[in-house]
N, C-alpha and C positions, 0 to 999 in steps of 0.2 A: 558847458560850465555848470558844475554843479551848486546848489546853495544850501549847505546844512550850518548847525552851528558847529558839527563837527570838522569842516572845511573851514570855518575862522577860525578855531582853534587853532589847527594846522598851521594856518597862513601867520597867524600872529606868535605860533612858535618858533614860524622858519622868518620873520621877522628880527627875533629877538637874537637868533643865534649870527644873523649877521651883525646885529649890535655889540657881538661880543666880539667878533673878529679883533683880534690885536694888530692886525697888520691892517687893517683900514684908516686913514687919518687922512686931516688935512680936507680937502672938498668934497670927499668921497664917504667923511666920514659925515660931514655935512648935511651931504644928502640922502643921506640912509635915518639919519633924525629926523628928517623934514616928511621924506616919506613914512617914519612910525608916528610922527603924530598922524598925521592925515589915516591913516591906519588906524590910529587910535579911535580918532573920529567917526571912523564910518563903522568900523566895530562899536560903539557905543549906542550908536542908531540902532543897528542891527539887533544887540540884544536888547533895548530899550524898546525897541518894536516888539519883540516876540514876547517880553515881561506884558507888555499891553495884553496880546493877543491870549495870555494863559489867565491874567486876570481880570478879562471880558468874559474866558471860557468860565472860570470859575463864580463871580457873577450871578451868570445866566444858569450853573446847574444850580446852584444855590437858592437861585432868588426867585427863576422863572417858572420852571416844574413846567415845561413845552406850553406856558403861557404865551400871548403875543410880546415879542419884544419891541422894544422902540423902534424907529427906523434905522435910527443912528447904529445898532446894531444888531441888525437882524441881516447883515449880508445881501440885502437886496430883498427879501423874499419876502417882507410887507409892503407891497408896491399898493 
């Protein structure tokens, strides 16, 4: 299993295109909604995770200059 953001992408494109299926209906259609919210959700995490992770990086080039950083984000490495 791979994990990029370019594989959600994918994933929520081939999502969408079953959304559009005209011949889906009925419970089928049901559950292809139920599964893009839940889709929706955990792509939201996903990039809400990685927005974290670009503006901790951005931050620490900013702010830290290979200062000591907190613990809370220093990845472990101020034990």
């Amino acid at each position: 299993m791979r994990n990029t953001l370019g594989d959600l992408n994918n994933h929520l494109f081939a999502q969408l295109e079953r959304l559009s299926d005209e011949d889906i209906k009925g419970e089928e259609l049901k559950e292809e909604i139920n599964r893009s919210k839940a889709m929706m959700g955990v792509a939201k995490n996903i990039i809400d995770n990685g927005s974290l992770v670009l503006e901790s990086q951005k931050f620490i080039d900013d702010r830290f200059n290979n200062e000591e950083l907190p613990k809370m984000l220093d990845g472990g490495k101020n034990v």
